[in-house]
KEPAKE-78140 format. One record per residue (C-alpha): residue in one letter; x, z, y. Coordinates in Angstrom, 1 decimal, always signed. Layout:
// residues N
+------+--------+--------+--------+
: bapa :     c1 :     c3 :     c2 :
+------+--------+--------+--------+
:    a :      X :      Z :      Y :
...
+------+--------+--------+--------+
// end
This chain:
// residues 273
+------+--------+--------+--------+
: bapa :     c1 :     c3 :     c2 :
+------+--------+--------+--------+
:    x :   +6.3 :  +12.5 :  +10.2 :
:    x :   +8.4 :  +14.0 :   +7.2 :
:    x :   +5.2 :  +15.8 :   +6.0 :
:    x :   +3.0 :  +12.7 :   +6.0 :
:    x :   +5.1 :  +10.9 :   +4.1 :
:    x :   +5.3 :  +13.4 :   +1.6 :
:    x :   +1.9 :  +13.2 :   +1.6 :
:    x :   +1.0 :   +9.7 :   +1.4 :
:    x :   +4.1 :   +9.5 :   -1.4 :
:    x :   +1.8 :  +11.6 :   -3.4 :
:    x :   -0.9 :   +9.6 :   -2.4 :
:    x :   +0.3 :   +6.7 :   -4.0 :
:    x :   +1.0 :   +8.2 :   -6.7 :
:    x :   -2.3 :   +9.0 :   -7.6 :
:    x :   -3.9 :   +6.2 :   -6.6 :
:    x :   -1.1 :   +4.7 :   -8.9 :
:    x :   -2.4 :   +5.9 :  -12.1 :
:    x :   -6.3 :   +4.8 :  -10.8 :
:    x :   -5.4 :   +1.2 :  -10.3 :
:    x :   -3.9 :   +1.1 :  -13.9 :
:    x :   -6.6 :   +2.8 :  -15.4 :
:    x :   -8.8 :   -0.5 :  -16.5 :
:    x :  -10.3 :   -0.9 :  -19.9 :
:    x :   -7.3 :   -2.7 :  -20.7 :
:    x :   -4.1 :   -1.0 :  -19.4 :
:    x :   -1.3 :   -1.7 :  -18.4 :
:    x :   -2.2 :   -4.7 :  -17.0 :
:    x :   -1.5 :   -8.2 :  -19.2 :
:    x :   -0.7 :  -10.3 :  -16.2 :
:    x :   +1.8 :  -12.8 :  -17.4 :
:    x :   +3.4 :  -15.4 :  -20.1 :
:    x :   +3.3 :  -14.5 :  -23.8 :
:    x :   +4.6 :  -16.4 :  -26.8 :
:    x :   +5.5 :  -15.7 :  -30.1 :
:    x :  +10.0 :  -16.0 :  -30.2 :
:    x :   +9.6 :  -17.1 :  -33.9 :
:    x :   +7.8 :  -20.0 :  -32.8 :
:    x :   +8.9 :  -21.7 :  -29.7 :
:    x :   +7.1 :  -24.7 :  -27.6 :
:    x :   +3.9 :  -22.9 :  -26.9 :
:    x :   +2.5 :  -19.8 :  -25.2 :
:    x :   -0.4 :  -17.9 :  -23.5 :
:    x :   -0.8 :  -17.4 :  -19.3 :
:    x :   -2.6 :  -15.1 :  -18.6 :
:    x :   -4.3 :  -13.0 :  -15.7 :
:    x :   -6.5 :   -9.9 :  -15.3 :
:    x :   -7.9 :   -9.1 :  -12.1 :
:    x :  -10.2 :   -5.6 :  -12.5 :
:    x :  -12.0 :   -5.9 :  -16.0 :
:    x :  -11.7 :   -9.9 :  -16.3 :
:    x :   -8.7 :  -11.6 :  -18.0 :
:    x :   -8.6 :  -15.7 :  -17.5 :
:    x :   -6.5 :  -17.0 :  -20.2 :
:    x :   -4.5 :  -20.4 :  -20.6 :
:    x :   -3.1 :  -21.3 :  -23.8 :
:    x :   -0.3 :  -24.0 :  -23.6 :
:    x :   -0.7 :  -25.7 :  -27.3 :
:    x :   -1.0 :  -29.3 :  -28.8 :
:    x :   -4.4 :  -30.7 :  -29.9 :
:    x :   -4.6 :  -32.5 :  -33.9 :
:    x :   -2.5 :  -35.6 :  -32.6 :
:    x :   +0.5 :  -33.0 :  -31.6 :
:    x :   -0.4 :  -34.1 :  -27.8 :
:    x :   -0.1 :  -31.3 :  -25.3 :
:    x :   -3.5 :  -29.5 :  -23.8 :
:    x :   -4.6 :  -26.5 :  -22.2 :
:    x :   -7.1 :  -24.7 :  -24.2 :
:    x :   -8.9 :  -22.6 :  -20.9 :
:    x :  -11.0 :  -19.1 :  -21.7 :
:    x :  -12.2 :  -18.2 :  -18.0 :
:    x :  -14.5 :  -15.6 :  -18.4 :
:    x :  -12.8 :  -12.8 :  -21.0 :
:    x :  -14.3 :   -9.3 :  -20.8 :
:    x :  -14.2 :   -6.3 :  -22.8 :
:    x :  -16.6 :   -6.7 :  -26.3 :
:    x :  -15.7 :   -2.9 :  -26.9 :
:    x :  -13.2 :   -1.5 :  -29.5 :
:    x :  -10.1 :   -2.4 :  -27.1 :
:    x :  -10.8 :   -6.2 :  -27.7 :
:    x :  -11.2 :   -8.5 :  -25.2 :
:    x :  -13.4 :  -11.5 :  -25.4 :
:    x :  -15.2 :  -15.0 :  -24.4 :
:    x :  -15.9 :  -18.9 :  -24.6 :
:    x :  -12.9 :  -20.6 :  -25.6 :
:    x :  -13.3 :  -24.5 :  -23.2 :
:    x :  -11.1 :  -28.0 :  -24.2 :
:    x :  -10.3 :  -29.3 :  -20.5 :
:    x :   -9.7 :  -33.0 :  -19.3 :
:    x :   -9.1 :  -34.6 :  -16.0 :
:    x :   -7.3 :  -36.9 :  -13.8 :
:    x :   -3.8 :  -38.6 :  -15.3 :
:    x :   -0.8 :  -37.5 :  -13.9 :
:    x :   +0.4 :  -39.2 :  -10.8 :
:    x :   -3.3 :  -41.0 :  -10.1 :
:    x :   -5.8 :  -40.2 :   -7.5 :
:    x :   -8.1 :  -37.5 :   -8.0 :
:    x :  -11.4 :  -38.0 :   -9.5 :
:    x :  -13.6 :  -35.0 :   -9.9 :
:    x :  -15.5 :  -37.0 :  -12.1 :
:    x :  -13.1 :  -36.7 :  -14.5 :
:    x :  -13.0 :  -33.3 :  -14.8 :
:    x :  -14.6 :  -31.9 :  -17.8 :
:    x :  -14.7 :  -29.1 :  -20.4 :
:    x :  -16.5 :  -28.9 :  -23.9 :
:    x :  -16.9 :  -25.2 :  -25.5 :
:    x :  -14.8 :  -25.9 :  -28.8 :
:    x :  -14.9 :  -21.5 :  -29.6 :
:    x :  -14.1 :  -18.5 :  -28.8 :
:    x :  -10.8 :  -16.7 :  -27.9 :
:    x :  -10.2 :  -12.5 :  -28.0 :
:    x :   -6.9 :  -10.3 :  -27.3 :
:    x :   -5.8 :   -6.9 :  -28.2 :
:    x :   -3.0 :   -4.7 :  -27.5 :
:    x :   -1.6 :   -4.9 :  -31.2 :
:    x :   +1.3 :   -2.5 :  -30.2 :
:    x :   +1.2 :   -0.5 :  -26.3 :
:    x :   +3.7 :   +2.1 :  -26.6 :
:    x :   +7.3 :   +2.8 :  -25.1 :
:    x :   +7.1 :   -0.8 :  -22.8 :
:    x :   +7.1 :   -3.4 :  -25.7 :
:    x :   +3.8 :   -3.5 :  -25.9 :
:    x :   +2.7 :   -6.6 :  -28.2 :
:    x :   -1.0 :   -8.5 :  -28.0 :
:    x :   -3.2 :   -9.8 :  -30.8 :
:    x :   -4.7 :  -13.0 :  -29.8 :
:    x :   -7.6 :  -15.0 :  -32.2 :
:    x :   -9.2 :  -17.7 :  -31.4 :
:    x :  -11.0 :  -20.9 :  -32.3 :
:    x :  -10.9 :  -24.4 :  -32.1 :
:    x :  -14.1 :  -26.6 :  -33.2 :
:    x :  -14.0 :  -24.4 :  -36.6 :
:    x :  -10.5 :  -24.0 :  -37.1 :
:    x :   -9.6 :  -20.0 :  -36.5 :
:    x :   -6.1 :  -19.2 :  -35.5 :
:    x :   -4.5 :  -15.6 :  -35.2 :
:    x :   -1.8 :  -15.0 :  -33.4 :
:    x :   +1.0 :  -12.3 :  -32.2 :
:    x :   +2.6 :  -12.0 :  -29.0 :
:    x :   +5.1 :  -10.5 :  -26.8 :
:    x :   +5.8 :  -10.8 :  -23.0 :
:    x :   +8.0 :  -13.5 :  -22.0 :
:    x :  +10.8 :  -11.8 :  -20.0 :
:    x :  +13.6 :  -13.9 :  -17.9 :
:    x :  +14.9 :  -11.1 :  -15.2 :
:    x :  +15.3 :   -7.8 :  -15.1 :
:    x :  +14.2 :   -5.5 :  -12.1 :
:    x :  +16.2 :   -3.0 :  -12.5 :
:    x :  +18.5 :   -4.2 :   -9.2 :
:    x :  +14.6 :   -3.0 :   -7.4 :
:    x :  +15.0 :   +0.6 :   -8.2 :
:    x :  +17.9 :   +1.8 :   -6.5 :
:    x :  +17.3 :   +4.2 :   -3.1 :
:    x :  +15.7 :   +7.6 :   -1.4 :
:    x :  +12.6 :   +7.6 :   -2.5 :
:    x :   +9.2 :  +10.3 :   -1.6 :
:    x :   +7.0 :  +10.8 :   -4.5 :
:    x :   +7.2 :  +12.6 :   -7.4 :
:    x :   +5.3 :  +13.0 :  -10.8 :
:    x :   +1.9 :  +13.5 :  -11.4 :
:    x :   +0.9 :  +15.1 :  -14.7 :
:    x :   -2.0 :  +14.5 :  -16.6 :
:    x :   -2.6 :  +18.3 :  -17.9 :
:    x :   -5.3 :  +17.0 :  -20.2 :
:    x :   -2.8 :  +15.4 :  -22.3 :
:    x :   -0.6 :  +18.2 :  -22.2 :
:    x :   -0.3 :  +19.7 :  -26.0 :
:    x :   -1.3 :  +23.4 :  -26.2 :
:    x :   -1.0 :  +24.1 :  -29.5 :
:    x :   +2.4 :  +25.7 :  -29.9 :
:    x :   +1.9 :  +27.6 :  -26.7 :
:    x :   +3.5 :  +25.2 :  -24.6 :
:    x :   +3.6 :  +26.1 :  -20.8 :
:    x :   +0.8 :  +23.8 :  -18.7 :
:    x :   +3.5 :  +21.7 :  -16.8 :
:    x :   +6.9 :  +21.7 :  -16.4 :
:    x :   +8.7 :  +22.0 :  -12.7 :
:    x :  +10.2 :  +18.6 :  -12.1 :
:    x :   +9.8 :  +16.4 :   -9.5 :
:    x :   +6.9 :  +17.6 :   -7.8 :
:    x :   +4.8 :  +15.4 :   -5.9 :
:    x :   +5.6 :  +14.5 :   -2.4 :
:    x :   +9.7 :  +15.7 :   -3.1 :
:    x :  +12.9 :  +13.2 :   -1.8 :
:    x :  +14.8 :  +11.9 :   -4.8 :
:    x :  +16.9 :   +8.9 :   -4.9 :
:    x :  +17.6 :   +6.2 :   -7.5 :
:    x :  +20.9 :   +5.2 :   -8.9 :
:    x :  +22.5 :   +2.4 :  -11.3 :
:    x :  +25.3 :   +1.9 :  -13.6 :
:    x :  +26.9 :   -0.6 :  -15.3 :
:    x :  +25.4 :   -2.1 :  -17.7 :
:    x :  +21.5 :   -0.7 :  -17.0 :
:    x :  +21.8 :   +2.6 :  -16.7 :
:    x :  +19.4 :   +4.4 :  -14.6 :
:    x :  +19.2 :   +7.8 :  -13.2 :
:    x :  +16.1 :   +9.6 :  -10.9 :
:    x :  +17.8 :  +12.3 :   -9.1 :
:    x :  +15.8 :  +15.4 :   -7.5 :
:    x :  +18.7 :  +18.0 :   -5.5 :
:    x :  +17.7 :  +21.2 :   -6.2 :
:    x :  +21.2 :  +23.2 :   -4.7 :
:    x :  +24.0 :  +22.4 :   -3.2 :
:    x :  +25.8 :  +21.4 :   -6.8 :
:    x :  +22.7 :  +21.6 :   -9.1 :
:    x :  +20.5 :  +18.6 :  -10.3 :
:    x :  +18.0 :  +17.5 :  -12.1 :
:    x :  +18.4 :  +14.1 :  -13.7 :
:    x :  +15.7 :  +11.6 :  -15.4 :
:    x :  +17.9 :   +9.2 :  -17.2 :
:    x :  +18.6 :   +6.7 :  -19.5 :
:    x :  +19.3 :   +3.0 :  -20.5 :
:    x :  +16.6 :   +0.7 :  -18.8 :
:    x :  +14.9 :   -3.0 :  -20.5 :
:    x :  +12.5 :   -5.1 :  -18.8 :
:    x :   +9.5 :   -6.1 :  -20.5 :
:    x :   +7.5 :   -9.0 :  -18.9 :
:    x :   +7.4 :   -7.5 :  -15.5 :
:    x :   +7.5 :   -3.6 :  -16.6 :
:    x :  +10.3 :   -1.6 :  -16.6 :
:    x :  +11.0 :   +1.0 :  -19.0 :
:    x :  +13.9 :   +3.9 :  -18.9 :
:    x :  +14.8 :   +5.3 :  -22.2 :
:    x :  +16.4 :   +8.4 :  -22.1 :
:    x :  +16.1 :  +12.0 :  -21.6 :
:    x :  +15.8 :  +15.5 :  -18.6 :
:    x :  +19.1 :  +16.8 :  -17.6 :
:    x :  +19.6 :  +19.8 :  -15.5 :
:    x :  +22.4 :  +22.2 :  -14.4 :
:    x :  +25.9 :  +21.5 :  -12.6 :
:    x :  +25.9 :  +17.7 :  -10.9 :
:    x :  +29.1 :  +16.7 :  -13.1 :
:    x :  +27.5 :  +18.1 :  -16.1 :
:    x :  +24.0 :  +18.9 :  -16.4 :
:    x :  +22.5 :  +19.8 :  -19.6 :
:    x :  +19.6 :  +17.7 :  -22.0 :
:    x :  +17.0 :  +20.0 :  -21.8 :
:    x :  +14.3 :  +17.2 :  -22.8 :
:    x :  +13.5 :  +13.4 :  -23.9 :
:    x :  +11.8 :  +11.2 :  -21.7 :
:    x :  +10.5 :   +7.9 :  -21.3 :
:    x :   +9.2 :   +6.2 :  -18.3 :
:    x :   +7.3 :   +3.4 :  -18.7 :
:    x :   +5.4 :   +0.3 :  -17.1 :
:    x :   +7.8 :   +0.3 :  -14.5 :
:    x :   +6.5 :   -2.2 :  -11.6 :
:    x :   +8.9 :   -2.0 :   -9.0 :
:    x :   +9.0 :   -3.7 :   -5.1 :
:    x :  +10.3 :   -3.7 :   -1.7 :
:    x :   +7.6 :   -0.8 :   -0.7 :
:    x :   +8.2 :   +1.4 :   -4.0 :
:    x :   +7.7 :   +1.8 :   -7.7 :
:    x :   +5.8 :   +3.3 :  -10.1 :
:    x :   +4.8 :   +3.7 :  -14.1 :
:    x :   +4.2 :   +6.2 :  -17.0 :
:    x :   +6.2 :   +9.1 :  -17.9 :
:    x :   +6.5 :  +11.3 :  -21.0 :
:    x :   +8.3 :  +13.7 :  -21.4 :
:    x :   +8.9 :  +15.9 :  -24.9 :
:    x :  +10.4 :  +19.2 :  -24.7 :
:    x :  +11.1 :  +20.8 :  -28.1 :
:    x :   +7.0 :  +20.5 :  -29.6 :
:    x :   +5.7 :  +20.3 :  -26.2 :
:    x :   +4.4 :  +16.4 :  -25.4 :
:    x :   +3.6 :  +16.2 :  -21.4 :
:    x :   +2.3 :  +12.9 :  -19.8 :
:    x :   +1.7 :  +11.2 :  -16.3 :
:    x :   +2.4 :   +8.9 :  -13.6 :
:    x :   +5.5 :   +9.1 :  -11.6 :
:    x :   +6.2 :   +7.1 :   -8.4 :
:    x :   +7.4 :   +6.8 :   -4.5 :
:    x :   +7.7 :   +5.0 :   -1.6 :
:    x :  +11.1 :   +4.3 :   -0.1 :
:    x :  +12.5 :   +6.6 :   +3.0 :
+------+--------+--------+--------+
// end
């Protein structure tokens, strides 16, 4: 049983890094606004390669509408793209009428990542309004944190991605930490501190660590590789792990890792034991 959990912790690890890899990753499920300018906002959803957008504005009387782009696909170049519709329907409160439902093409709407790097990833959102071009720029809405998810014994491990690893400096292909399908456990301090533990000896360690943020519904730890004596392992590297989703079964995200010139890359992740 032990080994096929290991197994199937490694497992969904790499199946992990498969589901995220969609021409626009990580995934931009969820609110974005602009803080600088409160009272509006974008909803949106991607399922696979299709992104349905809302955008919560006000119309040329500064009345309230939903400006709906349904059908938004990739145009190539990292930009997303599609028919921008003006919706209308039943009041509030009345009976519905689905002859009242209507929409009128008034332009066209398209998002970027503008910024995707360390969790605070930002968008670039254009569109238009019968002639009247807006551009826009976003981050995620965030209200809660997830960090009170990570904590536990976990199976799973990291996944590198050796074709991102950097060669030039002679750098060794990966380096030995966490190895898929391995038992680590998750803890928290005060205030957001969190630390991935792998036991490698009775009184040895080796620690991924740092300070963690939310971001929308990612996660990111900020921090650095620790190894050596558990009341005082040494730095031996930065790290940064990424696109956090965390739940009740597991987490997983991105990890990089720097080690003096060296740059290593991939998906870490496990499923609780």
């Amino acid at each position: 049983m032990i080994k096929l959990l290991r197994w199937l912790a490694a497992v969904f690890v790499l199946a992990s890094t498969a589901a995220r890899a969609a021409s626009l990753s990580p995934d931009v499920t969820g609110f974005w606004h602009n803080p600088n300018e409160p009272g509006w906002g974008a909803a949106i959803a991607q399922q696979d390669d299709v992104l349905f957008v809302s955008l919560l504005v006000y119309d040329e009387q500064r009345r309230p509408e939903w400006l709906v782009a349904g059908d938004v696909r990739d145009a190539g170049g990292g930009v997303f793209s599609g028919t921008l519709y003006r919706t209308s329907g039943s009041a509030l409160g009345a009976a519905f009428d689905p002859a009242l439902v209507q929409s009128r093409a008034v332009g066209t709407l398209s998002i970027q990542y503008a910024v995707n790097f360390g969790g605070q990833a930002s968008l670039r959102l254009g569109y238009t309004v019968d002639g009247v071009a807006v551009t826009k720029g976003l981050v995620r809405l965030t209200w809660a944190s997830n960090a009170a998810r990570l904590p536990g014994a976990y199976f799973g491990g990291i996944v590198f991605n050796l074709a991102a690893v950097s060669q030039l400096n002679g750098c060794p292909a990966q380096p030995e930490l966490l190895p898929p399908g391995g038992q680590f456990r998750i803890n928290m301090s005060v205030p957001a501190t969190i630390a991935i533990i792998q036991s490698e000896g009775i009184d040895t360690v080796t620690v991924i660590g740092g300070e963690y943020a939310q971001s929308g519904q990612f996660g990111v730890i900020t921090g650095g590789v620790f190894r050596g004596p558990i009341v005082s392992p040494l730095r031996i590297a930065d790290a940064q792990v990424t696109n956090i989703v965390a739940s009740d079964d597991g987490f997983f995200g991105h990890v990089r890792i720097v080690i003096g010139s060296c740059l290593y890359e991939g998906a870490i992740g496990g499923i609780r034991r």
